[in-house]
Structures are given as C-alpha cells and as structure tokens.
C-alpha positions in Angstrom: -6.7 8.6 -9.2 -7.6 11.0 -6.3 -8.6 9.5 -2.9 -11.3 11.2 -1.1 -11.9 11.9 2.9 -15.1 12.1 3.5 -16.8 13.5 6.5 -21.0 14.4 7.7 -21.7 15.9 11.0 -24.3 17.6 12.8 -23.4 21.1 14.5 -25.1 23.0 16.9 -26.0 26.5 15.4 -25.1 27.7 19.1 -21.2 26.4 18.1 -21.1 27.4 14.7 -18.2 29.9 15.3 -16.5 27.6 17.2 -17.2 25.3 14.2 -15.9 27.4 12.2 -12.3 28.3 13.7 -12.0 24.7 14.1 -12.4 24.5 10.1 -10.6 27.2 9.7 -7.5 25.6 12.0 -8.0 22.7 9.7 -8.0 23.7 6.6 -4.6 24.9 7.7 -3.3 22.3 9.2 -4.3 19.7 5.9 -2.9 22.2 3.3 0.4 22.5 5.5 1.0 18.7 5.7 -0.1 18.3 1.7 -3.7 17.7 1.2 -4.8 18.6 -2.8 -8.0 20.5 -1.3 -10.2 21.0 1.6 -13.9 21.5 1.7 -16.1 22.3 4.4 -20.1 22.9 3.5 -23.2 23.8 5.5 -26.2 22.1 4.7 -28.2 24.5 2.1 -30.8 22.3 0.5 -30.7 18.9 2.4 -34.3 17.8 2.3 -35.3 15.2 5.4 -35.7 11.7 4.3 -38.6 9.3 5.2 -36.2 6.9 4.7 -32.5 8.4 5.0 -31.2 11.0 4.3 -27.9 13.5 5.7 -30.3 14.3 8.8 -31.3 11.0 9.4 -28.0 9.8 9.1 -26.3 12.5 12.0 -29.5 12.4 14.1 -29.7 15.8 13.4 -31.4 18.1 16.5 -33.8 20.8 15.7 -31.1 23.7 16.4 -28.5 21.8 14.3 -27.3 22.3 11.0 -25.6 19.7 8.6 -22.1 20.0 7.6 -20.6 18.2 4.4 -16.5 18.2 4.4 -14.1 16.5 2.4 -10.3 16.3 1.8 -8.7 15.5 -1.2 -4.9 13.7 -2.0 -3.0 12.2 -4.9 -3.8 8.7 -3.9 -4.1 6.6 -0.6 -0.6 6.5 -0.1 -0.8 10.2 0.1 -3.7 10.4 2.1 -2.0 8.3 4.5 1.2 10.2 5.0 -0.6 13.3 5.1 -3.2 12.0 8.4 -0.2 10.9 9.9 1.1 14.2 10.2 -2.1 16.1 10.8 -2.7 13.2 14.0 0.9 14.6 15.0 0.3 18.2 14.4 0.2 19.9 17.9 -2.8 22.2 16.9 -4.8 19.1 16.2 -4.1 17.3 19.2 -5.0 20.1 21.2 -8.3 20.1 19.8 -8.9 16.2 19.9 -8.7 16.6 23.9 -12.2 18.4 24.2 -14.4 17.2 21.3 -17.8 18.0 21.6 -20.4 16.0 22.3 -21.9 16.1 18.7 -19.3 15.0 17.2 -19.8 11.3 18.1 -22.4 11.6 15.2 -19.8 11.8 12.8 -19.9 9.7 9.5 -16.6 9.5 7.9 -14.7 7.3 5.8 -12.1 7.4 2.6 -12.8 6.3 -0.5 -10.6 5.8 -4.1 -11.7 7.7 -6.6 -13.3 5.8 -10.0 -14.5 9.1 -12.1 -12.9 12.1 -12.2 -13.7 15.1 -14.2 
C-alpha cells in the first residue's frame, strides 16, 4: 500500500509567493528523487472550530492562510529513501537555513495507507 507524508501549515498571505516558489522548488525536488505525487493546497473552505479544527491546530493569524500538502510513495521503504535524498538535495538545504518563523507551526507526520481507491 501507498505511504502518505502529510503536512499543515499556516502562511502568511504577505509570503504567499515566496510560498509558493518554495512549493514549486519542491515539487521538483520530490518528483526528481521519486515521490508518486505531490500536493500542495490552500485552505478553500476550512470552517474555524470551537473545538479544533486546521486553524486551531496551526494557530492560524488573521492574515494567514492554511496550507494542506502531502507526498505520496510506494511504501515506507520508499518514502524513506526518497527523504534521504531530498534532506541531501542542495536546493533543499539551502532553503532549510532561513525558515520562516511560521513554519514552527507545522504539523506533519507519515502515515501507511489502509484504503486506497
């Protein structure tokens, strides 16, 4: 079955094109070293929760938006050898020197696959 990285993130609408060459570098990057698919999605119709919800769960700021991203591989394995070289890809590392601030309110996490359509 497919394995899944999963990732939720507040941006800054003030950063979006940043963002968005940032997504765009990675999309590259993960397609290059063999991900299935690569996904990046702004928030469209993400309700607030009372409880939780995506912007509870990024503490999202009033001039933020959500952003919903996933990777896909053949399995774990995969998914594993495939990180590795996108954590040694040049144009990544580059990029991991000046996060911004937001991104410390990142959720990810991978997760195996149980239904597939």
């Amino acid at each position: 079955m497919t394995y899944v990285d999963g990732f939720v993130l507040p941006v800054p609408k003030g950063e979006w094109e940043e963002y968005r060459k940032n997504a765009e570098l990675g999309k590259t990057v993960w397609m290059e070293h063999g991900a299935l698919s690569y996904v990046e999605a702004a928030a469209d119709d993400v309700p607030d929760g009372e409880v939780t919800s995506f912007p509870l769960a990024v503490k999202r700021e009033e001039n933020e938006t959500v952003v919903f991203s996933y990777v896909t591989y053949a399995s774990r394995e995969h998914r594993d050898e495939v990180m590795k070289k996108v954590m040694e890809d040049p144009r990544m590392k580059a990029g991991m020197d000046k996060m911004p601030a937001y991104m410390k309110r990142l959720i990810y996490g991978g997760f195996q696959v149980f239904v597939e359509a």
